[in-house]
Every structure is written in C-alpha cells, then in structure tokens.
FILO-289918 format. One record per residue (C-alpha): x, y, z. Coordinates in steps of 0.05 Angstrom, whole numbers, padded with zeros to 5 digits, always signed. Layout:
XYZ;...
END
This chain:
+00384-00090-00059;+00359-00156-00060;+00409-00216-00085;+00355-00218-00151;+00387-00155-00170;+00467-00172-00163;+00472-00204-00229;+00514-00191-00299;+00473-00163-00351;+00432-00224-00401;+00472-00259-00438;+00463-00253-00519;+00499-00213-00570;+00486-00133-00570;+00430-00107-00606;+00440-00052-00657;+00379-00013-00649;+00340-00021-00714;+00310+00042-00757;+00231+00042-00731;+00198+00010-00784;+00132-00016-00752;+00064-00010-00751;+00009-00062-00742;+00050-00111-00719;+00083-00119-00798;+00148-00092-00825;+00126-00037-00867;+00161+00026-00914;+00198+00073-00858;+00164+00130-00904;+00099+00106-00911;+00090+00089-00833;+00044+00140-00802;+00069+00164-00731;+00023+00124-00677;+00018+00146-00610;+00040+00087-00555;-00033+00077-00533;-00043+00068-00600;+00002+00029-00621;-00016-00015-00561;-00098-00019-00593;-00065-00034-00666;-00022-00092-00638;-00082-00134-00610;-00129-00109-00674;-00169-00057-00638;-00149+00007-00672;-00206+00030-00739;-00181+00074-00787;-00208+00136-00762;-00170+00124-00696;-00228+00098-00652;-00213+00042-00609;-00251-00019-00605;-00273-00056-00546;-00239-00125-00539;-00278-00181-00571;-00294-00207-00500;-00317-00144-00461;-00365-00142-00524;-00394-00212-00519;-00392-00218-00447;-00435-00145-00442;-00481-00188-00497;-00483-00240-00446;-00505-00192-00399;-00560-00151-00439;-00591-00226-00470;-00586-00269-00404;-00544-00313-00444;-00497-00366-00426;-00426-00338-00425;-00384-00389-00455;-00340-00336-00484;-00289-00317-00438;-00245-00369-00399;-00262-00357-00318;-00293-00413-00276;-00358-00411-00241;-00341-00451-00191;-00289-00433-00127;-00213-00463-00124;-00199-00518-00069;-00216-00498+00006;-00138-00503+00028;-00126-00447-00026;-00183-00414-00003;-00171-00418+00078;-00101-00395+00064;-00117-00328+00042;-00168-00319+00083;-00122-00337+00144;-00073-00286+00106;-00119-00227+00109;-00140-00242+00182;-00062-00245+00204;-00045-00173+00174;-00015-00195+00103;-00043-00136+00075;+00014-00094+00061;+00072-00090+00005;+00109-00153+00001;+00170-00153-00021;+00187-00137-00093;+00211-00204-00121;+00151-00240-00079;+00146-00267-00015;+00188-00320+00007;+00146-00373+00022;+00121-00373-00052;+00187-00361-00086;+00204-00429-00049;+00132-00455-00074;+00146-00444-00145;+00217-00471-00140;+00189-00533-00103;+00133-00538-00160;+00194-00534-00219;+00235-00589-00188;+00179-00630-00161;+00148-00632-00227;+00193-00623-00280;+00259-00634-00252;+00288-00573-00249;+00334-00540-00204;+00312-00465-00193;+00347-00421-00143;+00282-00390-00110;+00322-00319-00088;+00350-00311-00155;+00314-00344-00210;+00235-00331-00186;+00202-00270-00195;+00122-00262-00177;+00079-00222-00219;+00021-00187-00220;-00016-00257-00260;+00017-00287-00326;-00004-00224-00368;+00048-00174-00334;+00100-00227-00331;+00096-00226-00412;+00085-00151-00407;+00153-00149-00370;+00194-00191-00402;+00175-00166-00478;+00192-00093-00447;+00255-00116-00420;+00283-00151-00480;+00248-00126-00545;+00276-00063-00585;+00245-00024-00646;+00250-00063-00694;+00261-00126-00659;+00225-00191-00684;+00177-00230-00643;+00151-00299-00662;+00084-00326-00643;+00039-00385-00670;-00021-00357-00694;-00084-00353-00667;-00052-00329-00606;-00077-00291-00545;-00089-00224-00559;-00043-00196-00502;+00019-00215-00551;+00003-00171-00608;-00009-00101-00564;+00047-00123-00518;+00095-00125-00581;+00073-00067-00614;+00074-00027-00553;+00150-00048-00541;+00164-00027-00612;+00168-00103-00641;+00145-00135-00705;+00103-00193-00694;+00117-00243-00735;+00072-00310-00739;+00073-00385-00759;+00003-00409-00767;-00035-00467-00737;-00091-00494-00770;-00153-00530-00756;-00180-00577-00733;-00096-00613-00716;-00072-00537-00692;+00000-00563-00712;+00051-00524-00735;+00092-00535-00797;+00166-00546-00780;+00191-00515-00841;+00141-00457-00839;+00180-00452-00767;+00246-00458-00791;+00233-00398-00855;+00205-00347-00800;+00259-00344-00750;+00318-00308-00775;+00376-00270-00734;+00322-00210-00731;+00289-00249-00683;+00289-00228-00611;+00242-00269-00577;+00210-00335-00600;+00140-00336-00558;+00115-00407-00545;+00051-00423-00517;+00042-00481-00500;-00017-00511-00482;-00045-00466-00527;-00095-00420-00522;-00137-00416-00555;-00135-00484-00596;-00126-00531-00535;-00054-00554-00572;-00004-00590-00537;+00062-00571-00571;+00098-00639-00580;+00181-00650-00564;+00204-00650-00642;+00167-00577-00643;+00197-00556-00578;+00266-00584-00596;+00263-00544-00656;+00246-00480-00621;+00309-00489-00574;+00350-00509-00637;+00330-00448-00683;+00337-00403-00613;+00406-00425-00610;+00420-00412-00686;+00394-00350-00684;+00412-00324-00618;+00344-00315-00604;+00303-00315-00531;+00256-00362-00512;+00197-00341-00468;+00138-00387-00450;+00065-00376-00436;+00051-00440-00395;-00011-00428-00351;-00052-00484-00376;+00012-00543-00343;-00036-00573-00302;-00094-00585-00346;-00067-00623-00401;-00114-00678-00411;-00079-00723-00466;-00004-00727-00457;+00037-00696-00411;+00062-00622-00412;+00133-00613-00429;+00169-00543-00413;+00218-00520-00460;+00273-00500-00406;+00273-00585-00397;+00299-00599-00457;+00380-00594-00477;+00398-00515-00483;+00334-00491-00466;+00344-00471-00397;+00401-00423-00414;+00357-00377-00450;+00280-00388-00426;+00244-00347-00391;+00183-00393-00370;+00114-00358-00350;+00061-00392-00307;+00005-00364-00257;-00046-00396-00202;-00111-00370-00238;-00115-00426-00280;-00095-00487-00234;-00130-00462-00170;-00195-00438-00203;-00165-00361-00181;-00169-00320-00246;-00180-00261-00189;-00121-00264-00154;-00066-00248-00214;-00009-00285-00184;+00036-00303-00242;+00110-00320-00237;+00172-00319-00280;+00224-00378-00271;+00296-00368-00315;+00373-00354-00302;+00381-00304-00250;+00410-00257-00303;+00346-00263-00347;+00304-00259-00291;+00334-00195-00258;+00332-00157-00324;+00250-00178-00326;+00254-00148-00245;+00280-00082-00278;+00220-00068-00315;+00166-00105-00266;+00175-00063-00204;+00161-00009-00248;+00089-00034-00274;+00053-00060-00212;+00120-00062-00167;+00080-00113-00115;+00011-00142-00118;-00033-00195-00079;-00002-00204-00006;-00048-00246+00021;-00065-00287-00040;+00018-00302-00045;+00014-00349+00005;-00047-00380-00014;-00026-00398-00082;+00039-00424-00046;-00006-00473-00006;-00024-00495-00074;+00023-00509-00103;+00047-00553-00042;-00021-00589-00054;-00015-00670-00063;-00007-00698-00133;-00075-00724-00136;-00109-00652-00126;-00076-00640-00203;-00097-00704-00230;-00169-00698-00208;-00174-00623-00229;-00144-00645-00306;-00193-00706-00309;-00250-00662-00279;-00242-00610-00337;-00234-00657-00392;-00308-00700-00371;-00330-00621-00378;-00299-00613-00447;-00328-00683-00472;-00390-00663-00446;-00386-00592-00483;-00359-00629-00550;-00404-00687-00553;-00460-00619-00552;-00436-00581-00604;-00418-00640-00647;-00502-00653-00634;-00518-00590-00660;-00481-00596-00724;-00414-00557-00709;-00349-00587-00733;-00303-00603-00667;-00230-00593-00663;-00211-00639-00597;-00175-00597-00551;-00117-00639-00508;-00113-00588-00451;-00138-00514-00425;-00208-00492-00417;-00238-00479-00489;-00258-00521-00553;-00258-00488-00629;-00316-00508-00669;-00330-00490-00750;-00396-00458-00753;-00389-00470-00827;-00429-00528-00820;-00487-00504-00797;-00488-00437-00857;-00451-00395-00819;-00381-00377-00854;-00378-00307-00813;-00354-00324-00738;-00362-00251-00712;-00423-00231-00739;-00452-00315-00725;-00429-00294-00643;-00465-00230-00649;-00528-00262-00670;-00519-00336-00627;-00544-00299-00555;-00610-00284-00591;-00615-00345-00628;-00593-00392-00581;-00578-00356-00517;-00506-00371-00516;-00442-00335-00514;-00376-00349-00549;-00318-00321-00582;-00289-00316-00661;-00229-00339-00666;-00222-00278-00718;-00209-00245-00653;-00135-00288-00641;-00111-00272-00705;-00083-00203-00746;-00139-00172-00790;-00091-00195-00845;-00093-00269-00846;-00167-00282-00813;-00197-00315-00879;-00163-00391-00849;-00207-00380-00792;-00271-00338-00810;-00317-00395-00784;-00285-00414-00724;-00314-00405-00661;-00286-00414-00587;-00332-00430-00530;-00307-00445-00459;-00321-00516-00414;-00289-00489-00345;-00370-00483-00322;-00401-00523-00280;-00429-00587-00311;-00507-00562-00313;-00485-00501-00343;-00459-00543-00402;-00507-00579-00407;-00564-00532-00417;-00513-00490-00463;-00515-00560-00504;-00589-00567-00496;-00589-00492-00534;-00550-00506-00586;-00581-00567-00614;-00640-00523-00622;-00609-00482-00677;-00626-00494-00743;-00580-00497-00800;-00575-00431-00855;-00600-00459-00917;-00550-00482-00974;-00501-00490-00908;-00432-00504-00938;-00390-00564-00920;-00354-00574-00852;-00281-00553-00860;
END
C-alpha cells in the first residue's frame, strides 16, 4: 500500500443517503420517476437520451463526421492541428525507446507527481505533498469522473454554471446526483452572486467550478471565487475544479480556488497536459487536494482506468519543468489566433462575445437570421464549409431558449486555417428580416 492510501477518511459531516429522486439531472416526484438503467441515466445527464430510449450521438461526433462528409473546416471541436513543443515531444519518444511501456504505478510515476507539485508551488504558491496529495489520471475527464463517484450520493446536489461541458451532466446523473445550475449569460458570461448564493443549500455536495470556462472563454474573478469558498464553508459543501485552460488565460491572470483563505481544505483541483502541451492524445490529467480527499478520489480511479500513459508521464513532466516563457508565448500565441478568428466573424456579421482565455469564441448567429444554432451548424458546412458547435449542446434541454443562437467555433488551428475559415464566412449572406444582434 502506497503512503496515498494511509489516510483518515474525508473530512465533512456524514451523509444520510437521500430517497432516489432523480432523473434528468432535476429533482423530480419519487412516483412519477421512471426507473433508468445506469447507461441511461449516463445519456440523459449530458442530453443525449430521446423519448423512445434511443441515444443520440454527441453534438461533436455529429459535426465533426459533417466535417468529414462536406470537406469542411472543423472549427467545432477543441484539438490543435499543430504538434506540442519538441522537449515534450522528445521526452516520450525517449520514454518509449527506454522500455516505459508498462504499468506505472497507480498514483503516477514519480517524476511527474514531483512535476505537478513543482508546477503548484512554482506557480501558485502552494505547498503540495507530491506522495500524498497528487494523483495522475487518465486526462482531466476521469479525474472528474473519479472524484463525482467518490463523493456524490443519490440524491446528492451538484452545482455547475451553465453552459457547461457536457461531461458534468452524464457524470452526475450516472453517480445518482441532481445537477443543479447558475447561469451565465452572454456576451459578459458572468455569474450573478445572488443567483449563486439561492442555489447552494446544505443539499449540496459538490460545488463544480470551471474556471477558465469552457465553453464561454470566462475567467471567474476573486469576489466569485471567494464566494464559492464562502458558501462551501456554510454549507459544508466540496469544492472541485475543472482548470485545464491555467495556462492560456489571455486577459488577467488565473486564480485557483485552493489559493484563496479556506479553499485548500476542501478543493479538489483538476488540471491535465492536453491543453498546455498541444497533447489532447495523451490524457494525462491530475488531481491536487488534501491527502485525505485525494486518497478517497484513488479509491474509485484505480478502479476505472487503474494506470494509463507510461511513456507520456514523463513527457508531460518535462513540461511542466519547461521555462516560464514557453507559457507566456503559448497564451499570447493563442490569443493573436482568437483576434484573428473574432475580428472574422465580427466581418461576417456574427455578434462576438470576447473570450479572456481557452481555445473557443461564442458568436450570436441571430444577426445574420439565424435564431436556431443547431439546425444554423447543420446547414453552415454546406453553406459556408465550416464547422462549429451550438451552444444548445452545453446546456439542459430545459433552459436552451437563453442560448438558441449561440454558436461556438474553435481558434487552436493554425493561423491559415483561420483565416480561410474567415474568408468563408464573410461569404454568407444574411436570412432576410434577420433579427437584431443579442
């Protein structure tokens, strides 16, 4: 047993389990709920189970296979198209050529464990025991995965600004949660403090922050993440946190919750490589927290993927060891692309929300006579011969009117991709009687 595992269990008042009352992701009659299957369950929480009990494919396997059939520009889902830096690269090759090819150990290998605590204090400021309070995943995705099995019960409340990425509503549902929501609105994606304060009660489990936000580009600010950690320690709540955009914020400066006074103590903070390093691919996420939190995350983990990516550990360890100025040029490198990608679809006639980090920009179609997102990205790879998303897809089938005409396309291409993706979209013409811009 590894010294990750010799810890008391969490810390946090007992939880009574609650009577099932959930379907959908919304508290509903306990007579009236019909009995879903897990997998189902799972397709209803990210919006992808129909009434006659089909399942859906996800918004982005559909528009990327559109991308596909059309020979459209894919500026729907968020992966580069261009390779991380060679160090990165090198390291994993070396990796592979020196026999890291086998199970590593459970928590993660050493060397990146140290990485991660190294990035934490270098960065932040924090002080993070790399044996007991690091725990590698299998990308960002199972670290949430993890950690919502771990601590959510039937019945247990979840909190999530809203959009939000679509993992969080199948996650909760499959761990028997209700997923409750604060919106964000466009085009200032910022949430209202006392719509924060009404929606966290003591039936809330976990408050889910992510921030910066996908898919709005939001930088949470301190009064909203000092608020979080107060209402968390009100309510007795957890706070876990989605951060794999840190390193491409490009107005401000991230902020992690676990900095600020009594967040640490109950934060479970989520980051990955795939992001940073331009290594979607590679799926190494990580989990940083009080050993206690941390090992109770391990306990359901090592039963999901138990160990993934030895050769690529090390490689994201080299960088994350990489000089300051690697960051700094990769944020200001992304943000030329998403002025570039903005000044376009401002050209063609789209309404622009700015965004101040990540890889993706939310424009209102509205403008141009389009008040239907999904059916508008259905129709844009013939029209225009270019791919994005609706945000429709980021928010519960429930509460989609607020964003029907919302659309988010991706900058982390290469610049002449953008370009020509710009040069398309100017060439669409306007629906007549087009309504106002939001």
């Amino acid at each position: 047993m590894t010294d990750l595992c010799r810890c008391r269990e969490p810390p946090g008042r007992p939880r009574k389990r609650n009577e099932p009352t959930v379907t959908y992701g919304v508290s509903v009659e306990p007579a009236r709920s019909p009995r879903l299957a897990p997998w189902q369950r799972t397709a209803e929480g990210a919006g992808l189970l129909a009434a006659d009990g089909t399942v859906a494919a996800t918004v982005f396997a559909e528009m990327s296979a559109l991308a596909v059939s059309t020979g459209a520009i894919n500026l729907g889902q968020g992966f580069p198209d261009e390779d991380g830096p060679r160090e990165v690269l090198e390291a994993a090759r070396e990796a592979i050529a020196n026999g890291v090819n086998q199970y590593p150990p459970g928590p993660g290998m050493p060397v990146l464990r140290e990485a991660i605590a190294g990035h934490q204090r270098r960065w932040y400021g924090l002080s993070v025991d790399p044996m007991r309070e690091v725990l590698v995943t299998a990308g960002a995705t199972e670290a949430l995965a993890a950690t919502l099995l771990a601590f959510v019960d039937d019945g247990d409340e979840v909190l999530t600004l809203e959009p939000s990425y679509d993992a969080y509503g199948a996650l909760i549902a499959r761990a028997g949660g209700i997923h409750r929501t604060v919106p964000l609105r466009f085009p200032d994606w910022r949430p209202d403090h006392d719509e924060l304060r009404a929606a966290v009660t003591d039936r809330t489990r976990v408050i889910l922050v992510n921030s910066p936000h996908n898919p709005t580009g939001a930088v949470l600010d301190r009064a909203t993440l000092e608020l979080v950690v107060e209402l968390a320690h009100r309510h007795d709540a957890l706070i876990v946190t989605d951060e794999v955009y840190e390193h491409l914020v490009f107005d401000g400066d991230h902020l992690p919750v676990a900095t600020l006074p009594g967040g640490w103590e109950r934060t479970l903070s989520i980051s990955s490589g795939g992001k940073t390093f331009n290594t979607t691919g590679w799926k190494i996420g990580w989990v940083t927290g009080p050993a206690a939190l941390v090992t109770a995350v391990l306990a359901v983990k090592q039963y999901l993927t138990f160990v993934n990516g030895a050769p690529f550990q090390p490689a994201i360890a080299a960088g994350l060891d990489l000089p300051g100025r690697f960051f700094t040029e990769a944020s200001a490198s992304l943000a030329a692309k998403r002025d570039l990608l903005v000044a376009g679809l401002d050209a063609a006639g789209f309404a622009t929300s700015i965004p101040s980090s990540g890889y993706f920009v939310v424009a209102d179609a509205a403008a141009l006579g389009e008040p239907d997102a999904p059916a508008f990205c259905r129709d844009l790879p013939h029209r225009a011969g270019v791919v994005g998303v609706p945000v429709t897809a980021f928010v519960h089938p429930d509460r989609r009117d607020s964003v029907r005409s919302l659309v988010r396309f991706a900058f982390c291409k290469r610049r002449e991709v953008l370009e020509d993706a710009s040069a398309r979209l100017a060439a669409l013409s306007p629906r007549e009687e087009a309504p106002a811009a939001r």
